[in-house]
MDTraj code that builds the backbone (N, CA, C; nanometers):
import mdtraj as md
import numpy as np

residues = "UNK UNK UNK UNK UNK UNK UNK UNK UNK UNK UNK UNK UNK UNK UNK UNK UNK UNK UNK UNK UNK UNK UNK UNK UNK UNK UNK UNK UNK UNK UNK UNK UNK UNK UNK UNK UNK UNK UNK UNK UNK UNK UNK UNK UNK UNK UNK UNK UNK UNK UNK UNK UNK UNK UNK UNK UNK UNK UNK UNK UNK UNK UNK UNK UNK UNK UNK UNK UNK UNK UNK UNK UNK UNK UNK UNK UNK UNK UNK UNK UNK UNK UNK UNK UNK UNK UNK UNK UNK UNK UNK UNK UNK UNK UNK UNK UNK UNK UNK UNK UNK UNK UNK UNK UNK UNK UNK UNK UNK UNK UNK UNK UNK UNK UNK UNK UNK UNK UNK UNK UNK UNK UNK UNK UNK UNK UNK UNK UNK UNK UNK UNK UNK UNK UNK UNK UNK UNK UNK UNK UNK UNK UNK UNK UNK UNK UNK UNK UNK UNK UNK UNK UNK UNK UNK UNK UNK UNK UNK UNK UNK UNK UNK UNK UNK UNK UNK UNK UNK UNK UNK UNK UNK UNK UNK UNK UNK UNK UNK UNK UNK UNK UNK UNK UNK UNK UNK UNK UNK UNK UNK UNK UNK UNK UNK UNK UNK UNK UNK UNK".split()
xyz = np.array([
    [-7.3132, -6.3484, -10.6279],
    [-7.2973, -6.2175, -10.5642],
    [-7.4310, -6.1736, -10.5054],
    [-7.4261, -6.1471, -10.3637],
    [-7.5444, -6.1110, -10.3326],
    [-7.5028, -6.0510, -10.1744],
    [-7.6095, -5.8976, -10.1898],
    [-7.5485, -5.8146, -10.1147],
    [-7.6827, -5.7963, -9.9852],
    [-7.6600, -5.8266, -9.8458],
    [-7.7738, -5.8646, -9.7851],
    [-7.8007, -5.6872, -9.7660],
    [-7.9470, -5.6577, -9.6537],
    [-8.0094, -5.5056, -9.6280],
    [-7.8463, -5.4768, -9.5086],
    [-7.8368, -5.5808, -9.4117],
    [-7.7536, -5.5382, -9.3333],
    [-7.6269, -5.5061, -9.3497],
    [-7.5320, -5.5294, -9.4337],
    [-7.4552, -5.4995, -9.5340],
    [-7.4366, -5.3384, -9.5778],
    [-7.5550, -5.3474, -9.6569],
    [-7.5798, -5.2106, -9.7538],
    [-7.5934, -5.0679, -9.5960],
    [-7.6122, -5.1421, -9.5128],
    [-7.6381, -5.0191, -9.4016],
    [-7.5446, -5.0000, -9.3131],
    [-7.4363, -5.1447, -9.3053],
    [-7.3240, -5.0756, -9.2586],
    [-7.2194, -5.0105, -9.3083],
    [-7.2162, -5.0754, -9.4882],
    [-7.1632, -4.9739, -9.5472],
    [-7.1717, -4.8217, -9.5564],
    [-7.3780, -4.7991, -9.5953],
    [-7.3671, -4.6272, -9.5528],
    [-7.2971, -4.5772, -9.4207],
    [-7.3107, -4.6133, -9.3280],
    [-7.2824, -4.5956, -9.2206],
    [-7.0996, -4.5680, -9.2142],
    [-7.0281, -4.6751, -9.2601],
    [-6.9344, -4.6348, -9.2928],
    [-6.8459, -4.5202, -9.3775],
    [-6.9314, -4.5252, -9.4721],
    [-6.8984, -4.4378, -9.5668],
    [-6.9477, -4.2516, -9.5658],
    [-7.0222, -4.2624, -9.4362],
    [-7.0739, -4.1325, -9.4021],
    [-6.9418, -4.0819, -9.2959],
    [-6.9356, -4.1594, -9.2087],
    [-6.7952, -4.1631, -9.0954],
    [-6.6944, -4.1299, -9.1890],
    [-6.6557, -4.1889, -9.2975],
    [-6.5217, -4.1944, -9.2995],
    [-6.5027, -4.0116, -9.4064],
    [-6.6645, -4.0301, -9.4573],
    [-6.6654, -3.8805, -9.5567],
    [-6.6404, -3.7377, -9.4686],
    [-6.7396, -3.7803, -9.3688],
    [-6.7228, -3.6613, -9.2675],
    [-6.5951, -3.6456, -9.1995],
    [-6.5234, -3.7234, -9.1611],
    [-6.4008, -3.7473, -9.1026],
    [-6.2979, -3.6704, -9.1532],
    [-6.2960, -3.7352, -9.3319],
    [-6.2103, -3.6989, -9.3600],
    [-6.2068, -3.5371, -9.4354],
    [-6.3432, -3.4880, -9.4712],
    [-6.3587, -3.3367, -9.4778],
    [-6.3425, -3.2733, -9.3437],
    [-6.3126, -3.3099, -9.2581],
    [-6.2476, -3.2845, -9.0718],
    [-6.1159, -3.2655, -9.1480],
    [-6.0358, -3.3314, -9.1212],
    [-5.9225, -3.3450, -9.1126],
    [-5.8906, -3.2434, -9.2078],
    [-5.9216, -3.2881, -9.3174],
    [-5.8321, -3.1911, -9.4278],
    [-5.9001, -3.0082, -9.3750],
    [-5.9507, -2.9868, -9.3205],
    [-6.0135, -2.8924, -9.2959],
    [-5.9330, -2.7936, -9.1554],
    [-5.8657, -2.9137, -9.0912],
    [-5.8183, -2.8644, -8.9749],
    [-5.6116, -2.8665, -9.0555],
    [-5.6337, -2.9710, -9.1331],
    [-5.4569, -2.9331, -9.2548],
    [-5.4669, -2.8143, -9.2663],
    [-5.5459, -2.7262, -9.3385],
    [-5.5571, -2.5934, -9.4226],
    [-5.5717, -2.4981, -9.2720],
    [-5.6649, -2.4991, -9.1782],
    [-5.5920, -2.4211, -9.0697],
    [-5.4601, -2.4148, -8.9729],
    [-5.4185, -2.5138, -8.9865],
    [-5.2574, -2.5497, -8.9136],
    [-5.1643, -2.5292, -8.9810],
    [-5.2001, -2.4924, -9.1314],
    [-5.0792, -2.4422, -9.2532],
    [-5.1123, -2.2950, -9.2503],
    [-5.2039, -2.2414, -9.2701],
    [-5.2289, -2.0653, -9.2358],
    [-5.1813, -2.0715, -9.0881],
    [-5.2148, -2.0832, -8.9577],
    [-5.1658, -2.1017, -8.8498],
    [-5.0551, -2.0523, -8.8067],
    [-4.9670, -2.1713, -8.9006],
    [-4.7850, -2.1804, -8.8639],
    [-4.7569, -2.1205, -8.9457],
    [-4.7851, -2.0598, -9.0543],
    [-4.7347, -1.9664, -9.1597],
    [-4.7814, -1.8889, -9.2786],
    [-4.8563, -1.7787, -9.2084],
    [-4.9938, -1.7517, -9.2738],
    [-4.9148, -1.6613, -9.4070],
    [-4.8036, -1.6004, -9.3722],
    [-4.7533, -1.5080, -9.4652],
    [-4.7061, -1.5916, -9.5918],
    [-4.7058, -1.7054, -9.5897],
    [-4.6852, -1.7876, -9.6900],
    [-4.8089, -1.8598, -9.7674],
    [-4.8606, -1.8676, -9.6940],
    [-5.0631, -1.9654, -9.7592],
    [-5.0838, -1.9070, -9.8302],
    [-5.1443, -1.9889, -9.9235],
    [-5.2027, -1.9379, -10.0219],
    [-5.3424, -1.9936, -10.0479],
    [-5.3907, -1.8541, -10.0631],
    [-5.5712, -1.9441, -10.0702],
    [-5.6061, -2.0038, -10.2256],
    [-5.6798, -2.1208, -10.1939],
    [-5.7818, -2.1504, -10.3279],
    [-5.7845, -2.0393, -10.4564],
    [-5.7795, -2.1163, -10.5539],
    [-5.8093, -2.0262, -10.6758],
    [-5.9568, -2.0581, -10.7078],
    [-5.9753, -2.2210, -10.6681],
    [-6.0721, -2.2636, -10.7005],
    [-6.1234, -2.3251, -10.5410],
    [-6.2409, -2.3181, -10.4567],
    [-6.2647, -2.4024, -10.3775],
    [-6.2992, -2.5101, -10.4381],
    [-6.4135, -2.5465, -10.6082],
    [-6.4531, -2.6545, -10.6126],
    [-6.3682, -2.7433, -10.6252],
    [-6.2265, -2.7523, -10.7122],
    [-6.1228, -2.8246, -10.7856],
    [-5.9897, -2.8381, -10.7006],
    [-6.0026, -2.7345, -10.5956],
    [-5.8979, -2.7688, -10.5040],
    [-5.9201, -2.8428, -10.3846],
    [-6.0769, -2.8218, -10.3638],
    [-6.0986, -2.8976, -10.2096],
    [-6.1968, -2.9812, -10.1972],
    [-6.3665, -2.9123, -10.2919],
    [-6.4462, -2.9858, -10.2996],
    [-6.4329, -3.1218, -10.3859],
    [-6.3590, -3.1113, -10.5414],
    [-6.3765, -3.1899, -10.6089],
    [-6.2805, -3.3399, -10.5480],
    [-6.1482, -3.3003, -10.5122],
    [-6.0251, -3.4138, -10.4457],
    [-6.1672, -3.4805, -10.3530],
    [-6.1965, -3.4219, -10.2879],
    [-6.3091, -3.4792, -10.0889],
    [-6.4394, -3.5907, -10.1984],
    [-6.4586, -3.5197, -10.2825],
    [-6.5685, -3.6140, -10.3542],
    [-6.5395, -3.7352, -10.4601],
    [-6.3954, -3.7117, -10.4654],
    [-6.3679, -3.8422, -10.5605],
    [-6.2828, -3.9293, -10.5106],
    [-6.2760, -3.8490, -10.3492],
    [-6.2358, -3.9839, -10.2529],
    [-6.3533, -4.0103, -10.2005],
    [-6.4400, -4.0118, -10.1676],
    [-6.5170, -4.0552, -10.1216],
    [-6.6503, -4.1635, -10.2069],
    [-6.6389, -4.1423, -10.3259],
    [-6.7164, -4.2027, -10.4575],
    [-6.6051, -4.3146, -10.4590],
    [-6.4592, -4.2965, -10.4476],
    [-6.4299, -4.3992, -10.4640],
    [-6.3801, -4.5502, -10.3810],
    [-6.4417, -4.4667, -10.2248],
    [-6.4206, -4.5217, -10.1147],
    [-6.5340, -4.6308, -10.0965],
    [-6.6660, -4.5299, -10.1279],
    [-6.7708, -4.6174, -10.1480],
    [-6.7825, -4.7326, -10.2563],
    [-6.7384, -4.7357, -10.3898],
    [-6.6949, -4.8207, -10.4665],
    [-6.6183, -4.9387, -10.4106],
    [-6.5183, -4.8725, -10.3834],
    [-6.4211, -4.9898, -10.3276],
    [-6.5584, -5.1015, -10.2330],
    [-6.5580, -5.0350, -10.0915],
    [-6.6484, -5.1148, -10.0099],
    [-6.7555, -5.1590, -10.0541],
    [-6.8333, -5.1225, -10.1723],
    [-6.9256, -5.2134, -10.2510],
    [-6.9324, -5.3095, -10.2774],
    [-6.7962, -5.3161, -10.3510],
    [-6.7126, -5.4393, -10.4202],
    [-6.6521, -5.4864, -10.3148],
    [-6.5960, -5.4604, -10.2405],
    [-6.5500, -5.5710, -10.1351],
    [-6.6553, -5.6571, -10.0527],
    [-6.7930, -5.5891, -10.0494],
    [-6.8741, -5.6468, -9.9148],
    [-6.9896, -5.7642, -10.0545],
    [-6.9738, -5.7120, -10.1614],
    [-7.0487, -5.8143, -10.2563],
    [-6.9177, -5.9096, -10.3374],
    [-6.8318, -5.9485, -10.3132],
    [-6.7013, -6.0143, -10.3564],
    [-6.6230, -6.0900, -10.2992],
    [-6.5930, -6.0172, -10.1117],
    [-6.4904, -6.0786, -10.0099],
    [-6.5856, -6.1464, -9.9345],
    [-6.5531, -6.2505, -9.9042],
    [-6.6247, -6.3151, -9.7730],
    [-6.5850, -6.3405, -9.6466],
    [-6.4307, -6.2430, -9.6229],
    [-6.4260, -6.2390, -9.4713],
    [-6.4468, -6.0017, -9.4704],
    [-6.5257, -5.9906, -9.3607],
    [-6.5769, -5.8203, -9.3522],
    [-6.4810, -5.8220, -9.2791],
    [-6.3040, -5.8243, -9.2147],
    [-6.2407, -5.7679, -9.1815],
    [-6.2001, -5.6820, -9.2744],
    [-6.1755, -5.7790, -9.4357],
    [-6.1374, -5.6607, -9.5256],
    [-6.2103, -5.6269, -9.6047],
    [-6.3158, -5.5953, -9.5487],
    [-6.4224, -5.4733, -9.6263],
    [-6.3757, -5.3545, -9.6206],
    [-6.3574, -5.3034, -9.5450],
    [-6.3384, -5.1414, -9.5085],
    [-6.1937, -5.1262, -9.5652],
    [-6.1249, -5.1888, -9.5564],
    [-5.8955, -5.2096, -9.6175],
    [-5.9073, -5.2250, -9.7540],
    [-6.0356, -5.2698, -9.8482],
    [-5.9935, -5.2834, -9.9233],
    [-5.9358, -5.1626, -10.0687],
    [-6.0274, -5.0512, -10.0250],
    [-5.9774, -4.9536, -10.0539],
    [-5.8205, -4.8806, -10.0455],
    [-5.8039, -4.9238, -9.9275],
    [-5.6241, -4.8673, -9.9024],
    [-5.5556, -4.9890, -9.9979],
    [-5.6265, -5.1012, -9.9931],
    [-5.5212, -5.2131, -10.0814],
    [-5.5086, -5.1255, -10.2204],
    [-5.6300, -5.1487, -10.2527],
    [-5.6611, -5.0600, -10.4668],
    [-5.5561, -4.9313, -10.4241],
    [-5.5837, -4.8696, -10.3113],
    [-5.4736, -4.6984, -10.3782],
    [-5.3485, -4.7586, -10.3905],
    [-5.2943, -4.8523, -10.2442],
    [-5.1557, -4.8801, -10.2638],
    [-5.1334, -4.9459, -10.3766],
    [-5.2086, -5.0143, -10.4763],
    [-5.1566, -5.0842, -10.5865],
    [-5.1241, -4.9731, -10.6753],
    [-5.2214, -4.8931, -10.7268],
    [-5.2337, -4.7679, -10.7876],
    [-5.1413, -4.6394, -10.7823],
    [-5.1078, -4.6649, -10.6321],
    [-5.0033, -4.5843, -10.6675],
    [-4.8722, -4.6043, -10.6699],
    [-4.8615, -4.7226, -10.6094],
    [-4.7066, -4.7506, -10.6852],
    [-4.7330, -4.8110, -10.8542],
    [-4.8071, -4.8466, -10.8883],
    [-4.8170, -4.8292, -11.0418],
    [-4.7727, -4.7355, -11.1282],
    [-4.8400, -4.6029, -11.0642],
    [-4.8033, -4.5163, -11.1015],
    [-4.6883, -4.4113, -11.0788],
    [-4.6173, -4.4745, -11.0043],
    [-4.4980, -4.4316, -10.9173],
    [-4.3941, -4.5038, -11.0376],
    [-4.4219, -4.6418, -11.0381],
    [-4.2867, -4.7375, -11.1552],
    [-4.3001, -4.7184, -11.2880],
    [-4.4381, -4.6563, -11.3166],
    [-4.4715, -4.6004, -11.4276],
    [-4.3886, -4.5044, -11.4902],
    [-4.3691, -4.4096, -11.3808],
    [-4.3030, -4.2495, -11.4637],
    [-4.1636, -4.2953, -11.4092],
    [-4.0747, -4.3806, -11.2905],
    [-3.9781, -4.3542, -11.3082],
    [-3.8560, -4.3721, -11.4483],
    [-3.7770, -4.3018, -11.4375],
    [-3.6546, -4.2696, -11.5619],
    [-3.5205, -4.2875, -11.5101],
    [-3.4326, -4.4185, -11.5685],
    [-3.2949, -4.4603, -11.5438],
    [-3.2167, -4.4094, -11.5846],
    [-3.2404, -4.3122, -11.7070],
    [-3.1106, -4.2098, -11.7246],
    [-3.0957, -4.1038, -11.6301],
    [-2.9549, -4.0632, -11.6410],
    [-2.9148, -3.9909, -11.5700],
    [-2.9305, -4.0243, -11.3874],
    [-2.9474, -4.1486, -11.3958],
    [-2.9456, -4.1981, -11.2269],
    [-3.1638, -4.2146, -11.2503],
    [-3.1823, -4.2904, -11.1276],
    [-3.3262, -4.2733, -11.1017],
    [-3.3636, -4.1788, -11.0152],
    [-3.5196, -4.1453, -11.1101],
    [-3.5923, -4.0243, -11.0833],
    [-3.7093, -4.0179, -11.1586],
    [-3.7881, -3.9487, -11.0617],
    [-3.9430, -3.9785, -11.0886],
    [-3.9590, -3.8188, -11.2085],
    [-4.0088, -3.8532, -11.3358],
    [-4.0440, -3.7575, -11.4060],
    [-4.1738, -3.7775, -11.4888],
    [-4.2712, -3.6878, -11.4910],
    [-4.4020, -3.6633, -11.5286],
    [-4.4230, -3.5186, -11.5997],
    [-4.5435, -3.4823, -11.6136],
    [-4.5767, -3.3660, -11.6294],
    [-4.7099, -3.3302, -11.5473],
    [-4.7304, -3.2099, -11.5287],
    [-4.8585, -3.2000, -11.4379],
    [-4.9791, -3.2369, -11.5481],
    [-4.9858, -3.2420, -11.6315],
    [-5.0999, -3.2931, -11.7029],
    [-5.1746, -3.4404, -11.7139],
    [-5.0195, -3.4931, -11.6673],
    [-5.0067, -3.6786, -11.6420],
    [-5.1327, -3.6997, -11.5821],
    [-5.2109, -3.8670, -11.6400],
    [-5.3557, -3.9076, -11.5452],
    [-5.3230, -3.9722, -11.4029],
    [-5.1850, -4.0205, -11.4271],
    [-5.1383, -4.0499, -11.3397],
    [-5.0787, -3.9677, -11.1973],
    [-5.0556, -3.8267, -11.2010],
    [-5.0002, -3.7273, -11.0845],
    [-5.1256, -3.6627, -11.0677],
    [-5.2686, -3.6503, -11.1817],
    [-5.3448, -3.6232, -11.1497],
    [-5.4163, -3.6732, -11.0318],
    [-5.4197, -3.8352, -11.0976],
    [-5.4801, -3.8975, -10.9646],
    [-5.4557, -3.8664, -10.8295],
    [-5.2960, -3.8607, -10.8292],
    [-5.2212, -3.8695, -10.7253],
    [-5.2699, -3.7675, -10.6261],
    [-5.2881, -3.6180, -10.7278],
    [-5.2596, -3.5130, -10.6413],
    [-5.4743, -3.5479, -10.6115],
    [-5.5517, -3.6097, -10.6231],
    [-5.6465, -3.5808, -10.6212],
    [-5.6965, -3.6652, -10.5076],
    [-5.5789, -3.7468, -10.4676],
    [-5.5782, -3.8264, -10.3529],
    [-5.4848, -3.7618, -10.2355],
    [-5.4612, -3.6695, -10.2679],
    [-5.3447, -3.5674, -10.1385],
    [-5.4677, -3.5600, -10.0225],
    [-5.3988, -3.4883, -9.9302],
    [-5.4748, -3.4525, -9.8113],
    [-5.3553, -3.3401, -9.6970],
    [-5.4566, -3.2081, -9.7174],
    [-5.4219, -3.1042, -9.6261],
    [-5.3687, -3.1056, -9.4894],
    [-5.3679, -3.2311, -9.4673],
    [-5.3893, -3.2480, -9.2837],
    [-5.1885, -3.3106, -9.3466],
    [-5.1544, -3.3261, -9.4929],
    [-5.0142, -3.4184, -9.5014],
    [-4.9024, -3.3128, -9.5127],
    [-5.0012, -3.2424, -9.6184],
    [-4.9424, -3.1196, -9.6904],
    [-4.8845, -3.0213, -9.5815],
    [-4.9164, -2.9717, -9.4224],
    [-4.8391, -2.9190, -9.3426],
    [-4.7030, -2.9578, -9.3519],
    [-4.6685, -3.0712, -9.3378],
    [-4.4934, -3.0780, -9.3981],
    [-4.4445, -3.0300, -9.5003],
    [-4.5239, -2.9830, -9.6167],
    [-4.3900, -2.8723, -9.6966],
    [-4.3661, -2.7737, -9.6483],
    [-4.4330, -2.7412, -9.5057],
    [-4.3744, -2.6355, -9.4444],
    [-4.2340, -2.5869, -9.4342],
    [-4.1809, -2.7617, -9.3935],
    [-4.0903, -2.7999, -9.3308],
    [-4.0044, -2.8538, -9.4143],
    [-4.0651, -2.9213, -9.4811],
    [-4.0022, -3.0467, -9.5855],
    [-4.0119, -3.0051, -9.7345],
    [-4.0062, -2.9001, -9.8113],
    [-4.0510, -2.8958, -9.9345],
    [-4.0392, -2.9702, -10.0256],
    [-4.0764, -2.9740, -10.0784],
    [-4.0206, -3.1024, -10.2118],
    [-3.9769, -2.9806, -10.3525],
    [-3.8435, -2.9729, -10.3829],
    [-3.7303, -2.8721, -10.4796],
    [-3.7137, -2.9539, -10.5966],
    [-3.7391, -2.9034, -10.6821],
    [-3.7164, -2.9586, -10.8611],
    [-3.7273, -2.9014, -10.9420],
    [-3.7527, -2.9588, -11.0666],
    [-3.7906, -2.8799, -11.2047],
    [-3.9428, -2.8697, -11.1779],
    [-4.0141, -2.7608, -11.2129],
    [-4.1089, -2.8148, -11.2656],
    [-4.1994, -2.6405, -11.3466],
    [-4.1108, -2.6477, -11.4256],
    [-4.1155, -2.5534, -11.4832],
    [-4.1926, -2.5992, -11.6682],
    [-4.2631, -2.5207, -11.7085],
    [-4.3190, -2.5585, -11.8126],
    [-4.4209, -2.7121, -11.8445],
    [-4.4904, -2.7198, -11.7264],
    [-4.5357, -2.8234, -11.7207],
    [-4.4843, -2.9296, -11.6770],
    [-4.3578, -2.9617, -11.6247],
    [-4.3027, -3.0786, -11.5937],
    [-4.2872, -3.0430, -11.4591],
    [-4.2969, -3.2143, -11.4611],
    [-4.2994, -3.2572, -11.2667],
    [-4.1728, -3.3377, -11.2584],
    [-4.0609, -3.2783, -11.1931],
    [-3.9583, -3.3584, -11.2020],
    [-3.8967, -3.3326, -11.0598],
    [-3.9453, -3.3940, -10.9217],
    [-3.8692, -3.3535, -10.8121],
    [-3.7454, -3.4049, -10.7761],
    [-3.6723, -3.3592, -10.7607],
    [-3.5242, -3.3470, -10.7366],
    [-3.4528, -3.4847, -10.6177],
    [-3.5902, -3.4996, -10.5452],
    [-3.5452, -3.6030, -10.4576],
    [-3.6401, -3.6689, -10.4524],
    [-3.6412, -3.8351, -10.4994],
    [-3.7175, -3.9166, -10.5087],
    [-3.7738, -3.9987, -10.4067],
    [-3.7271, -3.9931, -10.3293],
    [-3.7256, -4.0303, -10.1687],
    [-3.8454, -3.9522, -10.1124],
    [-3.8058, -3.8189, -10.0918],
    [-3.8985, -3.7607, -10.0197],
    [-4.0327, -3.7323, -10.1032],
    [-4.0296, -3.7497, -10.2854],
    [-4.1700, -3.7061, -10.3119],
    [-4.2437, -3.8813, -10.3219],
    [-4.1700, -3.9543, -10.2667],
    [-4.2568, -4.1052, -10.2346],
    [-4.2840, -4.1103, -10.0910],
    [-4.2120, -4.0261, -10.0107],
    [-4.3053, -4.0381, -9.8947],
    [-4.4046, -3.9287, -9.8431],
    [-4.3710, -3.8318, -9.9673],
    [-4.5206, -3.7203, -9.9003],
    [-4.6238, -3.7725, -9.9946],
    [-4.6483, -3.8099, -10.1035],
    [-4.7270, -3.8504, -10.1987],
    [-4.7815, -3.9782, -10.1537],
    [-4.6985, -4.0752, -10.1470],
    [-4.7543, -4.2113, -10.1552],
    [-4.7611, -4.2484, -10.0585],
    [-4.6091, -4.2954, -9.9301],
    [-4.6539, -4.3017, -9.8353],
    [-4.7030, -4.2796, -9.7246],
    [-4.7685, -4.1104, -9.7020],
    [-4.8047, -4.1229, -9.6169],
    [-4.9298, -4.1084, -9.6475],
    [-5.0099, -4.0484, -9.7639],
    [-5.1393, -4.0875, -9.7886],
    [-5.1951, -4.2412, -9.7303],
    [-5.1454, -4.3057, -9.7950],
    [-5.1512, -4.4825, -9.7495],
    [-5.1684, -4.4726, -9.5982],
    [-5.0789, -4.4147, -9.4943],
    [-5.0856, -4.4505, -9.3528],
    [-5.2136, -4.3293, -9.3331],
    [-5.2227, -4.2040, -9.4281],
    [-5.3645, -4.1692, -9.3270],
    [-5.4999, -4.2288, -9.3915],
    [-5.4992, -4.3057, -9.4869],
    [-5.6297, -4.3557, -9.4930],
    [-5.5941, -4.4983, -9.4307],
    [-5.5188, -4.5158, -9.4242],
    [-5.5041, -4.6642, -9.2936],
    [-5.5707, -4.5922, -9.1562],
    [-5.5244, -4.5003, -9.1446],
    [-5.5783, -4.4571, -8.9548],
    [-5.6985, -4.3816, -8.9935],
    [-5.7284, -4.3143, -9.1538],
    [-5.9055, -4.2566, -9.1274],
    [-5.9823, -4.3559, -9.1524],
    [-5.9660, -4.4863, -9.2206],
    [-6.0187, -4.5871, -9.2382],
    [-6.0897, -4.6383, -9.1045],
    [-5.9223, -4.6635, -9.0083],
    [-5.9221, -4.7093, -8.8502],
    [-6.0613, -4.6479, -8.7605],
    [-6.0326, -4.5121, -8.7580],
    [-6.0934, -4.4178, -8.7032],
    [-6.2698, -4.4026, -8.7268],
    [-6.3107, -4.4480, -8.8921],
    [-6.3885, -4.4088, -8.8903],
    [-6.4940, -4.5325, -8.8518],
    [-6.4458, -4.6642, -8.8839],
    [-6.5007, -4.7934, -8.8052],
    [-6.4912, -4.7667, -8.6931],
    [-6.4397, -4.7046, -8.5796],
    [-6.4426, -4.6743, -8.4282],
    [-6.5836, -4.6046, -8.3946],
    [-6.5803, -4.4323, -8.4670],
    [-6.6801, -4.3850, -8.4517],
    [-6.8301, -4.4506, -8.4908],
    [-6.8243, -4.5034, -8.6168],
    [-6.9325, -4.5969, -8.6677],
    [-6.9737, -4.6620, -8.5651],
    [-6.9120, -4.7481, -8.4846],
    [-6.9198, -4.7941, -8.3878],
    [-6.9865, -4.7830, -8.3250],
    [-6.9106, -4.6753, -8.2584],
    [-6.9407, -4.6458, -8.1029],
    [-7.1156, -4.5112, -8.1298],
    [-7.1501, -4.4876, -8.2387],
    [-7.2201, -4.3500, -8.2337],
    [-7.3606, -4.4601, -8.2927],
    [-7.3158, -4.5626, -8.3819],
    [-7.4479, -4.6402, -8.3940],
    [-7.5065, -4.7459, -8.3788],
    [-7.4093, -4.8511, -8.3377],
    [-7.4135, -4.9308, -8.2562],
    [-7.4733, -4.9500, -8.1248],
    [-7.3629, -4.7980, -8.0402],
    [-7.4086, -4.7802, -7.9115],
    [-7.5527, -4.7567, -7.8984],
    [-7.6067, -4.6428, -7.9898],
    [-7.7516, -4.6015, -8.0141],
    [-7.8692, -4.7387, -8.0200],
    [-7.8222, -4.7623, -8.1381],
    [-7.8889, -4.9359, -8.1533],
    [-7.9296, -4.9943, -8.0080],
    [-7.8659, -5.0503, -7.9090],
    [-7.7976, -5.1108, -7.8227],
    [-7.8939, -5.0133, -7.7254],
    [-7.8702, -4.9263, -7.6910],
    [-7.9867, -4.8292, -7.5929],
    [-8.0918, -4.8056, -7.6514],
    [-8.1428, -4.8221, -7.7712],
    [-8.3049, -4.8262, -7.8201],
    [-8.3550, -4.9566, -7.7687],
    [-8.2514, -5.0312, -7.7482],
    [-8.3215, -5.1879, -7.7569],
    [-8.3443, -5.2006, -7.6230],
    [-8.2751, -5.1394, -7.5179],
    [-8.2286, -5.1586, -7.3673],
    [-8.3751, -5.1639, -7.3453],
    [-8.4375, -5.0199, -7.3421],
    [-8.5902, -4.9996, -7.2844],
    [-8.6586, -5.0931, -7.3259],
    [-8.7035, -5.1490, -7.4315],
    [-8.7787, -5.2687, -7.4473],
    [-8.7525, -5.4127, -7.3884],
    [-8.6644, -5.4363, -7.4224],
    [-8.6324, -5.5419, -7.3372],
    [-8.6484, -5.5558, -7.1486],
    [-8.6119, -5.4282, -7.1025],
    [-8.6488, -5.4142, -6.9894],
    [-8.7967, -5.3909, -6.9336],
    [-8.8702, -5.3312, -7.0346],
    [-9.0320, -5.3527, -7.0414],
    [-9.0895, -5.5034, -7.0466],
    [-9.0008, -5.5596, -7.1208],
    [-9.0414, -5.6871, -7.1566],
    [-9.0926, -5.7957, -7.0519],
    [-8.9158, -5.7659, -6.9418],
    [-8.9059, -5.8412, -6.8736],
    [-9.0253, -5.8181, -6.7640],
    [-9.0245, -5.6796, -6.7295],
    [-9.1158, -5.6147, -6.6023],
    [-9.2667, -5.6773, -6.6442],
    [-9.3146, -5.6735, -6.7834],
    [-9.4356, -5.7273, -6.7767],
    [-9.4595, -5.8326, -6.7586],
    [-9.3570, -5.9645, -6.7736],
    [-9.3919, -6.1419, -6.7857],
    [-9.3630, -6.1617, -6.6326],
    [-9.2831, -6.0447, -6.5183],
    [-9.3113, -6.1018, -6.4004],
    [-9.4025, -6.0412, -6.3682],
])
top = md.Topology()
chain = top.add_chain()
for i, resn in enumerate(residues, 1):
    res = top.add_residue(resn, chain, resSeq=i)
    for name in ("N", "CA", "C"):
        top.add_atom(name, md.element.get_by_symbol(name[0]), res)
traj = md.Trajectory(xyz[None], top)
C-alpha cells in the first residue's frame, strides 16, 4: 500500500468539490421547500444535528472511502464510486435488516435504530422536497418507524440518495476538473511560451 503526493492532492481536491457542492445543494433543498410551501416548513430545532452534523459525516466519510480506494484499487476510475458502492451496500443491509414477514412485508424500526440513524444522516434536503408531494404515511408513533408503504420509503431513502451522490460524485470530478486542472494548464502556458521565445 502506498499512497503517491499526486494522489493525496487529487483526492483533497476532490473532496473539497464534492463538500462544497454538496452543502450547495442541500442548501438550495431547504429554500425550494420554504419556497413551495412556507406555511408548512419547519425550521431547525437544532442547526448543528440537523444540518451541520448529517454535511460532516458525509463528508468524513466520503473522504475515508476515497482514501481507501486510491491506497487499495488500482484502476482511479473507481476511486471517486467507491463511496456510492459502501452506501449502496449499507443501505440495503440495512433495509433487509429491519424488514418483517408477518402480516405481509414491511419495513419496521424504531427511530432510535443505528441503522435509520445512519440512514437519516445520509438524507439530503435537495430529496426531501418530494414529501411535499409524496409523503411517506405510517405508524410512527412512540418511537417506532413503521411506514405504511414500503415502496415509496425505499425510494426516498435509499434510492434516490444513491442516484444523488452518483450525480454529486459526477459533478464534483467535472468542477475539480475544469477549476484546477484548467488553472494548472494556464500557469504552465506562460512559461512554456517564455521558454520557447528565448531558445529562438
Amino acid at each position: 500500500m502506498r499512497i503517491s503526493k499526486p494522489d493525496i492532492i487529487y483526492s483533497g481536491k476532490i473532496i473539497l468539490c464534492w463538500t462544497f457542492i454538496n452543502v450547495a445543494f442541500n442548501l438550495i433543498g431547504l429554500w425550494i421547500s420554504k419556497l413551495l410551501n412556507e406555511a408548512d416548513y419547519t425550521y431547525f430545532e437544532s442547526i448543528s444535528n440537523e444540518f451541520v452534523k448529517p454535511l460532516v459525516i458525509q463528508s468524513v466519510l466520503f473522504g475515508a472511502c476515497l482514501a481507501i480506494a486510491v491506497a487499495f484499487l488500482k484502476n482511479r476510475k473507481f476511486y471517486n464510486y467507491f463511496f456510492v458502492a459502501v452506501q449502496f451496500v449499507l443501505f440495503h443491509i440495512i433495509f433487509f435488516l429491519n424488514l418483517k414477514i408477518h402480516h405481509g412485508i414491511h419495513f419496521e424500526t424504531t427511530f432510535s435504530n443505528i441503522g435509520l440513524r445512519y440512514l437519516s444522516y445520509s438524507g439530503q434536503y435537495l430529496i426531501d422536497i418530494l414529501y411535499l408531494y409524496f409523503p411517506i404515511n405510517g405508524n410512527f408513533d412512540n418511537g417506532a418507524f413503521m411506514p405504511s408503504n414500503i415502496g415509496t420509503f425505499y425510494v426516498h431513502w435509499i434510492l434516490l440518495n444513491l442516484i444523488y451522490y452518483i450525480g454529486l460524485t459526477w459533478i464534483s470530478i467535472k468542477i475539480a476538473k475544469f477549476f484546477f486542472e484548467n488553472n494548472s494548464e494556464k500557469a504552465l502556458q506562460p512559461k512554456i511560451e517564455n521558454n520557447s521565445e528565448s531558445k529562438s
